[in-house]
C-alpha positions in Angstrom: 308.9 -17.6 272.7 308.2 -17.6 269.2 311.1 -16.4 266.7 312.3 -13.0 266.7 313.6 -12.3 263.4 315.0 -9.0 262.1 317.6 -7.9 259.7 320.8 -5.6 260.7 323.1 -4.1 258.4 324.4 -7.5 256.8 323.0 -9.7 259.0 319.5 -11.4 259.7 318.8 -12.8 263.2 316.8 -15.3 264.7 316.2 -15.1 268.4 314.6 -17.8 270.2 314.3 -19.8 273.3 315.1 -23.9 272.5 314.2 -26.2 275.2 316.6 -28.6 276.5 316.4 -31.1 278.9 317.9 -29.9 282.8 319.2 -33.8 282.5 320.7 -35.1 279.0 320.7 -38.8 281.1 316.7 -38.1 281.6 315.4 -36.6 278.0 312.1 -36.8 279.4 312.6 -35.4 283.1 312.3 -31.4 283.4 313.3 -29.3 280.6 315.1 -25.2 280.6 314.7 -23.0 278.0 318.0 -22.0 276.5 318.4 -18.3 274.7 319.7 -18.8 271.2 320.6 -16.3 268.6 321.3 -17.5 264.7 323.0 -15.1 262.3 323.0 -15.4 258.8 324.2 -13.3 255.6 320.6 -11.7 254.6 321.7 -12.6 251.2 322.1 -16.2 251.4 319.5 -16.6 254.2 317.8 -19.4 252.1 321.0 -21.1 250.8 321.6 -24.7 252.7 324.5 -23.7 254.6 327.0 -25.5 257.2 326.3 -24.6 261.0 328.9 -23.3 263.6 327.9 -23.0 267.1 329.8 -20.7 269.1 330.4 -21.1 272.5 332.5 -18.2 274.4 335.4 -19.7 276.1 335.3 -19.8 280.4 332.3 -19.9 282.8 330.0 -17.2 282.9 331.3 -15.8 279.5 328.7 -13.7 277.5 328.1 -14.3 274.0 329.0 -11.9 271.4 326.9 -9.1 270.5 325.9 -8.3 266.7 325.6 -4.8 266.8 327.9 -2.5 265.1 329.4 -5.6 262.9 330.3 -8.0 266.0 333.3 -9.3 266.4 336.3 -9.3 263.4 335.4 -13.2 263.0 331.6 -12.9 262.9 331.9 -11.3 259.1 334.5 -13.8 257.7 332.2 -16.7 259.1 328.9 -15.9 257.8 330.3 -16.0 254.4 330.2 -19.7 254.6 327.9 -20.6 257.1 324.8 -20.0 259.5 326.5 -18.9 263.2 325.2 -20.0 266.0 325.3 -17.8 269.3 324.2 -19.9 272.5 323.8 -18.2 276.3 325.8 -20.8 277.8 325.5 -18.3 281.5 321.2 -19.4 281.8 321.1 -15.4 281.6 319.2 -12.6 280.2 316.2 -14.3 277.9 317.6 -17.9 279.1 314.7 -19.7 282.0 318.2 -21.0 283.5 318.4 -17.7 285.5 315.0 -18.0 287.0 315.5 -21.9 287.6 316.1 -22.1 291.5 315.8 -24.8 293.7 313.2 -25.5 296.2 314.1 -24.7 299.7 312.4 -28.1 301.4 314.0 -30.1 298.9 317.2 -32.0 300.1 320.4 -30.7 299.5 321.5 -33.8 297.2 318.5 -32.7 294.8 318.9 -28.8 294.9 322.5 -29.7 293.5 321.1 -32.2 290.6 318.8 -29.1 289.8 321.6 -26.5 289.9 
């Protein structure tokens, strides 16, 4: 998937699909593709800025949306740096979700997979 950029009221996102290895012990065994979304003040879109990754707090929590402003924090952060929005669920645009385990493989490696 090749960048999606567009620009929202205040706000210019990126959405793409970063590969990752399934294994961060085995960099070059298989790799998923993991959905990520960067947000950045339009304005100071070319500005070298700090990063800060998000990560939504408990399993299976989905990241925050944009749309209509975001969330009260979103704002305040993107007047100093480029945010970071990562699908930690392997859902929705993440190949996570269609990553599923071969049903002759052994039980030992469908966990590893998983």
């Amino acid at each position: 998937m090749m960048p999606k950029q567009y620009i929202i009221p205040g706000m210019m996102i990126r959405d793409m699909l970063v590969p990752v290895p399934l294994d961060w012990s085995n960099p070059d065994g298989p790799i998923i593709q993991i959905f990520v979304r960067e947000i950045i003040d339009p304005v100071k879109r070319r500005d070298d800025l700090p990063t800060l990754a998000f990560l939504q707090g408990g399993p299976g929590g989905k990241s925050p949306r944009p749309s209509g402003g975001g969330p009260a924090w979103l704002s305040e952060a993107l007047k100093t740096h480029r945010v970071i929005l990562i699908d930690q669920r392997g859902r929705d645009a993440a190949a996570g979700s269609r990553l599923r385990p071969c049903p002759a493989s052994k039980p030992e490696r469908q966990v590893q997979t998983i």
